[in-house]
C-alpha positions in Angstrom: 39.2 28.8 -78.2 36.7 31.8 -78.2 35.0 33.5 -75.2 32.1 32.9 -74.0 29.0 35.4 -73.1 29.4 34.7 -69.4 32.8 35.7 -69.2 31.8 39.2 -70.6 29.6 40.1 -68.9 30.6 38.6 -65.5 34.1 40.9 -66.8 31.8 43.5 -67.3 29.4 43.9 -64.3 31.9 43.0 -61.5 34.0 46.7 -63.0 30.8 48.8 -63.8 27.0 49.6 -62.8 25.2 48.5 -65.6 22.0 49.6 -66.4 21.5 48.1 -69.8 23.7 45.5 -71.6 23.5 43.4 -74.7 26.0 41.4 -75.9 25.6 39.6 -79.4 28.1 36.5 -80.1 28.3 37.5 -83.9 30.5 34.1 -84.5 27.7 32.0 -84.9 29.0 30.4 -81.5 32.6 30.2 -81.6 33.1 32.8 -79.8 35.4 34.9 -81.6 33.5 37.8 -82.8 31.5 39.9 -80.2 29.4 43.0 -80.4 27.8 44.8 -77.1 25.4 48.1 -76.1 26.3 49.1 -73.0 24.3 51.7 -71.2 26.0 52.9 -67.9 25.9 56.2 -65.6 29.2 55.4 -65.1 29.7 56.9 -68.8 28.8 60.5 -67.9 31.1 62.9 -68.2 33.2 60.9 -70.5 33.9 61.0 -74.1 33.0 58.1 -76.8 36.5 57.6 -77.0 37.2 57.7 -73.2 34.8 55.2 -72.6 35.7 52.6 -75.2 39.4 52.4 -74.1 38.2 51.8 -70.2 35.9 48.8 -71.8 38.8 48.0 -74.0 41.7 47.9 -71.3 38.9 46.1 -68.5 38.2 43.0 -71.4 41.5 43.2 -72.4 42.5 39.5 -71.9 39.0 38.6 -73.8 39.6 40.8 -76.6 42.4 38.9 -76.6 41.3 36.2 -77.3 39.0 37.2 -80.1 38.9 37.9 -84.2 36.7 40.7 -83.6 34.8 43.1 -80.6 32.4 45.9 -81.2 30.7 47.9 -79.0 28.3 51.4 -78.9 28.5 52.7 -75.2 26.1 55.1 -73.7 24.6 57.1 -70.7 21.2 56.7 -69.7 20.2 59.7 -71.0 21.6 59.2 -74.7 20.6 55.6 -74.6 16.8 56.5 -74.0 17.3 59.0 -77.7 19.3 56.4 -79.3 16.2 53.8 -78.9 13.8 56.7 -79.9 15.6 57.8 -83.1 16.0 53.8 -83.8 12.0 52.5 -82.8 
């Protein structure tokens, strides 16, 4: 049994601010294969790689339970240029 949107981000905004966040059920609704953008201030200071294992060890028991997890974290800041370079 996969995981369902709730549970992320419930998992997600009781550990961290979150100023932006998209998660996309890529399963065609099982539930097993999740991707997420998520845009915190909590992220500054911290490298790409710092930030991916925090999100990896807080959904830890969800990733668990899934085939597949993606995610693209950012700060405010490098969020607003990511959706510049990208409109």
């Amino acid at each position: 049994m996969g995981i369902n949107v709730q549970a992320l981000e419930q998992a997600i905004r009781e550990a961290i601010p979150v100023s932006f966040l998209n998660i996309e059920d890529q399963s065609s609704g099982c539930g097993e294969n999740y991707a997420i953008v998520l845009v915190s201030e909590a992220f500054e200071g911290k490298t790409t790689l710092a930030r991916h294992r925090w999100i990896n060890e807080l959904l830890k028991n969800q990733i668990a339970q899934m085939h597949a997890f993606s995610q693209k974290t950012f700060t405010p800041k490098q969020y607003e240029t990511f959706v510049a370079k990208n409109a």
